[in-house]
C-alpha positions as CSV (number, residue, x, y, z in Angstrom):
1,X,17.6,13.8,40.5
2,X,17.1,11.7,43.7
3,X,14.1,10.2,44.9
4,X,10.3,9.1,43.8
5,X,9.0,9.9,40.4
6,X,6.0,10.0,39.0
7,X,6.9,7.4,36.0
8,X,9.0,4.4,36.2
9,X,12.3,5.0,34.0
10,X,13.4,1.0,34.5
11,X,13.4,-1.3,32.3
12,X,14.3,-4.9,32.6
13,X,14.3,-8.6,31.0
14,X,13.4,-12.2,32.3
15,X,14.5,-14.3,29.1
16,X,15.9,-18.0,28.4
17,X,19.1,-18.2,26.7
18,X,20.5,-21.1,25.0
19,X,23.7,-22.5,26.0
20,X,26.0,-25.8,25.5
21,X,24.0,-28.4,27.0
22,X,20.3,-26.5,27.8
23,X,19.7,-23.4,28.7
24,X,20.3,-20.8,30.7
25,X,18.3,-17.5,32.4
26,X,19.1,-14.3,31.8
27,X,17.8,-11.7,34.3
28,X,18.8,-7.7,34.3
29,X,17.5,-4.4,35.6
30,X,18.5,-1.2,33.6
31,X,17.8,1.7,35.8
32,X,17.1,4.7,34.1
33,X,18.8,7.5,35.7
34,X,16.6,10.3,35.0
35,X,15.2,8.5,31.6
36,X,13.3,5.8,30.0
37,X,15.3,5.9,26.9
38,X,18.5,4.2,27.8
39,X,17.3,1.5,29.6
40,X,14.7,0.6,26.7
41,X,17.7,0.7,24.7
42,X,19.6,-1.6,27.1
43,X,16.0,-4.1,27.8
44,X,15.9,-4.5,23.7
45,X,19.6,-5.2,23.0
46,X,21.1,-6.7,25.6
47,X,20.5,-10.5,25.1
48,X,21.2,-10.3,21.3
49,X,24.7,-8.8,21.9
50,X,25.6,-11.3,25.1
51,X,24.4,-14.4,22.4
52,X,26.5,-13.1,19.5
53,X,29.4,-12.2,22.2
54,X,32.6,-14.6,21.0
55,X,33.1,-15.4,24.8
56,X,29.6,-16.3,25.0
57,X,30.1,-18.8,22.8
58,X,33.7,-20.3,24.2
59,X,31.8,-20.4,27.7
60,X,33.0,-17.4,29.1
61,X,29.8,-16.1,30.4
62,X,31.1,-13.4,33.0
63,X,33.4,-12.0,30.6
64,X,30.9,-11.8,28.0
65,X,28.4,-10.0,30.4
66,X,31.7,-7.2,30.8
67,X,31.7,-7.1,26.9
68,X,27.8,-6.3,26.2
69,X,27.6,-3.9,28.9
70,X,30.7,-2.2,27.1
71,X,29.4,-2.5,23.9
72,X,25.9,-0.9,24.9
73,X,27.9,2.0,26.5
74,X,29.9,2.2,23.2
75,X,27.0,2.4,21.4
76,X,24.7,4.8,23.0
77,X,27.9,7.2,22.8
């Protein structure tokens, strides 16, 4: 379904996140395509999986972003 709807189905985050050295931002908008559900599921998961990511943690940040957005999809399969 395209266009206006009476309820906002987005979700999104605004959070700090640790890294080597100080800290980071982390900032993401989960559109919901129709429904509320996934991108709740995506707003309350996200930065837990990117911070336990093992490229996370070696630096990799963009690679680790490609991971948790694959791992979400994996798991709301």
């Amino acid at each position: 379904m395209q266009g206006w709807r009476s309820n906002m189905e987005d979700a999104h985050i605004t959070q700090t996140v640790d890294i080597p050295n100080g800290y980071g931002m982390l900032f993401g908008v989960f559109d919901g395509h129709g429904g509320k559900e996934v991108a709740e599921y995506a707003r309350e998961n996200f930065k837990k999986e990117f911070v336990k990511n093992g490229n996370f943690k070696a630096g990799d940040y963009k690679k680790a972003l490609y991971e948790t957005f694959m791992s979400l999809d994996k798991a709301l399969q």
